[in-house]
VOTILO-385641 format. One record per residue (C-alpha): x, y, z; chain; residue in one letter. Coordinates in steps of 0.05 Angstrom, whole numbers, plus 5000, padded with zeros to 4 digits. Example, Ala and Ser with C-alpha at 12.3 -4.5 7.8 and 13.67 -1.06 7.14 Angstrom:
BEGIN
[rec [5246; 4910; 5156]; A; A]
[rec [5273; 4979; 5143]; A; S]
END
This chain:
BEGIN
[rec [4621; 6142; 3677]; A; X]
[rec [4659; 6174; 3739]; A; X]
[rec [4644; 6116; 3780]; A; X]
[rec [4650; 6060; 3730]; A; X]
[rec [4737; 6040; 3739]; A; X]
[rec [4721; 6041; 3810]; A; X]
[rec [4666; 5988; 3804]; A; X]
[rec [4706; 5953; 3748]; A; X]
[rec [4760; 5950; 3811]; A; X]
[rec [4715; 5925; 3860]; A; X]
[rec [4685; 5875; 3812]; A; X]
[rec [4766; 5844; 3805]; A; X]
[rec [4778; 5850; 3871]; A; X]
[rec [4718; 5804; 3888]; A; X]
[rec [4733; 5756; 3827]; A; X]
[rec [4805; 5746; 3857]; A; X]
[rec [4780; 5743; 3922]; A; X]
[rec [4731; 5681; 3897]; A; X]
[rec [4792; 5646; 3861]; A; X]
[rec [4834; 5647; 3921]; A; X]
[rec [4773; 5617; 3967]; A; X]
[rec [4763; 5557; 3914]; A; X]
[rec [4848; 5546; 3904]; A; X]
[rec [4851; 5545; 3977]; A; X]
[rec [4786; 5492; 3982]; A; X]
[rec [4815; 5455; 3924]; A; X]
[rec [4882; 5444; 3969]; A; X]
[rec [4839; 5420; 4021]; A; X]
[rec [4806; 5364; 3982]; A; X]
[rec [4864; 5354; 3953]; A; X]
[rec [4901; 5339; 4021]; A; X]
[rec [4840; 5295; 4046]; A; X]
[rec [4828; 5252; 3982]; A; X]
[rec [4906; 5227; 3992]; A; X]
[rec [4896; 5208; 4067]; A; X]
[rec [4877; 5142; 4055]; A; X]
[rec [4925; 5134; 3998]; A; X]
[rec [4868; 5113; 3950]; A; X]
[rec [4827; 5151; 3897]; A; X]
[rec [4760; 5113; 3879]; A; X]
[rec [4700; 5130; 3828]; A; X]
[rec [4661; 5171; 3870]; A; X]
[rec [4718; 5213; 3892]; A; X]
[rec [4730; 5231; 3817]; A; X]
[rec [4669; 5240; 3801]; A; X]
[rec [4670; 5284; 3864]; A; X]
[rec [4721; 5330; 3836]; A; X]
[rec [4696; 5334; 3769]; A; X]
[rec [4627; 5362; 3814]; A; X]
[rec [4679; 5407; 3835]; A; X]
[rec [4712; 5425; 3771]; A; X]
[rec [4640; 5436; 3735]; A; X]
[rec [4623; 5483; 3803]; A; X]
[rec [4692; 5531; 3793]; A; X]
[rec [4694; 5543; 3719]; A; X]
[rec [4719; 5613; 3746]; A; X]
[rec [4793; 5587; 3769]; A; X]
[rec [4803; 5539; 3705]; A; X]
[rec [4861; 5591; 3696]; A; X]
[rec [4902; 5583; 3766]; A; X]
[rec [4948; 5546; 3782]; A; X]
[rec [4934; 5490; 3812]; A; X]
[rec [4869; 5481; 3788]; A; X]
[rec [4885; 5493; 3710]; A; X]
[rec [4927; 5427; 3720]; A; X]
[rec [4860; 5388; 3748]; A; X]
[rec [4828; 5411; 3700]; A; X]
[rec [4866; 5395; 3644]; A; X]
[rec [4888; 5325; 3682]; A; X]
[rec [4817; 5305; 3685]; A; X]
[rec [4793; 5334; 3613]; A; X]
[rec [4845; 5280; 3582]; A; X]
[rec [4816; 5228; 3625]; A; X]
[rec [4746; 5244; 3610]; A; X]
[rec [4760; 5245; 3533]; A; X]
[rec [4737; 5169; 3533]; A; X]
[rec [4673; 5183; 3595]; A; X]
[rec [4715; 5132; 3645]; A; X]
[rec [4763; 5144; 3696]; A; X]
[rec [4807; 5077; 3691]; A; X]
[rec [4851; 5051; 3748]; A; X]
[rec [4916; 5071; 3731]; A; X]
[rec [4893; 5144; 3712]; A; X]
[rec [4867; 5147; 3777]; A; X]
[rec [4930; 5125; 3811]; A; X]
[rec [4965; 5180; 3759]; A; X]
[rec [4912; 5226; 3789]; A; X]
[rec [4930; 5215; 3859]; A; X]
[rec [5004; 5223; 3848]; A; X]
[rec [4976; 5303; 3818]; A; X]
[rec [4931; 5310; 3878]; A; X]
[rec [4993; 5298; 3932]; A; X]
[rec [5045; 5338; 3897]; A; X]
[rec [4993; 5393; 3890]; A; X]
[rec [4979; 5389; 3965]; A; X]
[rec [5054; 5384; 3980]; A; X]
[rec [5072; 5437; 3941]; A; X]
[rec [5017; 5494; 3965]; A; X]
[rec [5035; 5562; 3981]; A; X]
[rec [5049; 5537; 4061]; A; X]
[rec [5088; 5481; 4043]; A; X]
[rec [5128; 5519; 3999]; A; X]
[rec [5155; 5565; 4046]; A; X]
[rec [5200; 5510; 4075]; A; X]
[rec [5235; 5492; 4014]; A; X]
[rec [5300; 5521; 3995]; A; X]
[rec [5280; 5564; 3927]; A; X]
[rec [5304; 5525; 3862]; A; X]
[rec [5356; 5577; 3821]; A; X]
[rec [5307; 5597; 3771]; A; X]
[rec [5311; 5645; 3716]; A; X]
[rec [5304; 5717; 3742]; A; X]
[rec [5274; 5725; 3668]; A; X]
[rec [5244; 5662; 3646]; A; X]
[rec [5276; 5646; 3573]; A; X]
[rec [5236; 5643; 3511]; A; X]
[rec [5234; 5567; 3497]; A; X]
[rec [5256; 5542; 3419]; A; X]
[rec [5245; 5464; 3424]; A; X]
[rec [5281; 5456; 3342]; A; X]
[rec [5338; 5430; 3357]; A; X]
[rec [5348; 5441; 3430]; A; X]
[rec [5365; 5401; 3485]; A; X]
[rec [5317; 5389; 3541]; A; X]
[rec [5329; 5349; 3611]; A; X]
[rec [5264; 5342; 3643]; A; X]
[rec [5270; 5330; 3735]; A; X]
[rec [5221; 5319; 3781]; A; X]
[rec [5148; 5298; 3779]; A; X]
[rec [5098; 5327; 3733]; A; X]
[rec [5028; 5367; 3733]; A; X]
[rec [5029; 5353; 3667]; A; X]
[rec [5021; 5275; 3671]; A; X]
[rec [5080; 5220; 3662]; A; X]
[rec [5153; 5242; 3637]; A; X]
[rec [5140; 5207; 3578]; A; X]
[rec [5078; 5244; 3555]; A; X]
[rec [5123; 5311; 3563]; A; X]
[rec [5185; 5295; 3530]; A; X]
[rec [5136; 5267; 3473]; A; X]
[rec [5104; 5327; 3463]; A; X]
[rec [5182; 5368; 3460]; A; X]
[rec [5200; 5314; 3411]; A; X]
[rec [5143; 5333; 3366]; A; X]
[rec [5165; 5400; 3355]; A; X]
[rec [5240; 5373; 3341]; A; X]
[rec [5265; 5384; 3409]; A; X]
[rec [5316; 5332; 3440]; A; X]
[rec [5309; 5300; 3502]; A; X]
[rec [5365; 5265; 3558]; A; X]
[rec [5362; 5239; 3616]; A; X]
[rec [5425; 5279; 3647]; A; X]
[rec [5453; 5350; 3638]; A; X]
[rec [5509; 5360; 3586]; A; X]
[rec [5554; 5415; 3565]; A; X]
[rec [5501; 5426; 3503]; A; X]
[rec [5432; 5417; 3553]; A; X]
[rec [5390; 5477; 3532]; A; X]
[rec [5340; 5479; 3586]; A; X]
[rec [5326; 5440; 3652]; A; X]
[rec [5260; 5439; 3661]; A; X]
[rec [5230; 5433; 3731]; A; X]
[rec [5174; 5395; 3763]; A; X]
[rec [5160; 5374; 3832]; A; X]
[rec [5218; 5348; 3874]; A; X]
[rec [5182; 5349; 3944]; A; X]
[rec [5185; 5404; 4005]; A; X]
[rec [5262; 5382; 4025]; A; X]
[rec [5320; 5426; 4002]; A; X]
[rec [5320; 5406; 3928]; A; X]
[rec [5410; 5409; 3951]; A; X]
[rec [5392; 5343; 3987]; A; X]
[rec [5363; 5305; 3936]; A; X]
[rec [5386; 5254; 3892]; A; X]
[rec [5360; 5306; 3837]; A; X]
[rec [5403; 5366; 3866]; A; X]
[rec [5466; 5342; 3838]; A; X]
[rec [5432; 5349; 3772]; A; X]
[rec [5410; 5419; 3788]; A; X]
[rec [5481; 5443; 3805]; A; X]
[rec [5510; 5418; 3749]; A; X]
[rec [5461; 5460; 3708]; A; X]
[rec [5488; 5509; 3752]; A; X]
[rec [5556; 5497; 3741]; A; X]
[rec [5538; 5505; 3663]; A; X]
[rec [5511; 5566; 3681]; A; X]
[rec [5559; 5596; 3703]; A; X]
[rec [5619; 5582; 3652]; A; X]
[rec [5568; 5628; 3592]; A; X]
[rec [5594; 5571; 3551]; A; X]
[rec [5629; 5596; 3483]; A; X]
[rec [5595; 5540; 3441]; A; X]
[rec [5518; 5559; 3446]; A; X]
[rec [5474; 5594; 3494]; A; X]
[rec [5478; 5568; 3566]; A; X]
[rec [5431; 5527; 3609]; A; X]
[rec [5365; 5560; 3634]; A; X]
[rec [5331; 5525; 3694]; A; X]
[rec [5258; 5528; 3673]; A; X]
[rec [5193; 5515; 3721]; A; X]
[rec [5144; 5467; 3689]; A; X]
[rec [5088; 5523; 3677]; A; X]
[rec [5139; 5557; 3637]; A; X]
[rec [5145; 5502; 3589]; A; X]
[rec [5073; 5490; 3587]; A; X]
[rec [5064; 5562; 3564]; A; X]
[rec [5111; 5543; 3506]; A; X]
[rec [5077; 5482; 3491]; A; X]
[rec [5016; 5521; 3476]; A; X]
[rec [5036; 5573; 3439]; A; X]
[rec [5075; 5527; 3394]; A; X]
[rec [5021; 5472; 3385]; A; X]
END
């Protein structure tokens, strides 16, 4: 009994140490299967090889986005041509946006505490590229639980929700003006309802879940 937390430890540490190997591989097919700019059959059949191989990381980001990606476009056993177009837009942004790319971008103003995330009756602006799959799929999904979607921040936008906006300072985007506006809401602690959070995609995800 003496010696079984240590094992317990050791066997944690070496499960970690196993997801971090396959995330790290999975960024590296991920940057050469975008090279050529083209996704064929055999290449998806090539990561779903993969995916059926590293059951043990279906929880980590990124790979709990492949997974789910590529569950959805298995539901019907074929991988069609715009899905794997879709698929290839996920593979680049999840190549661009690994832990050594992400060291050059400027740091988005998140949440310190990420909000807890009502969709009845809220507002919801949705920026950037999604892990998820097209915009439209997400704000479908907010509008089924009676959430309200724009296109731009208002004085009454609940939450901003994040995706990927590249590995430039998101201040020198076209997006960034959207981003400190939010700010700018922020900031006043409006006197008519709760103020704008700037939410990560995950975040939302989470909430998406747990509300399904």
């Amino acid at each position: 009994m003496a010696n079984e937390k240590p094992l317990q430890n050791q066997n944690k540490s070496k499960t970690s140490k196993n997801i971090e190997r396959s995330i790290d591989e999975l960024i590296g097919l991920a940057k050469g299967l975008i090279a050529d700019g083209i996704l064929n059959e055999e290449e998806v059949l090539f990561l779903v090889q993969w995916m059926n191989s590293n059951e043990h990381c279906r929880g980590t980001w990124p790979a709990n986005k492949l997974f789910k990606r590529l569950d959805h476009m298995l539901i019907d056993s074929d991988v069609d041509e715009s899905e794997r177009k879709e698929l290839l837009v996920f593979l680049r942004d999840i190549s661009e946006n690994s832990p050594e790319c992400s060291k050059l971008v400027h740091p988005i103003p998140f949440e310190e505490s990420q909000p807890q995330i009502i969709f009845f009756n809220r507002y919801f602006c949705l920026l950037g590229r999604f892990a998820f799959g097209p915009k439209k799929l997400l704000e479908a999904e907010i509008e089924r639980r009676s959430g309200k979607v724009s296109d731009e921040v208002y004085m009454n936008t609940n939450y901003l929700i994040i995706g990927f906006l590249g590995n430039t300072d998101w201040r020198e985007l076209p997006e960034g003006k959207m981003i400190k506006k939010a700010l700018e809401n922020r900031n006043l602690r409006i006197p008519i309802g709760s103020p704008i959070s700037i939410v990560p995609e995950d975040h939302l995800l989470e909430a998406l879940e747990n509300s399904s």
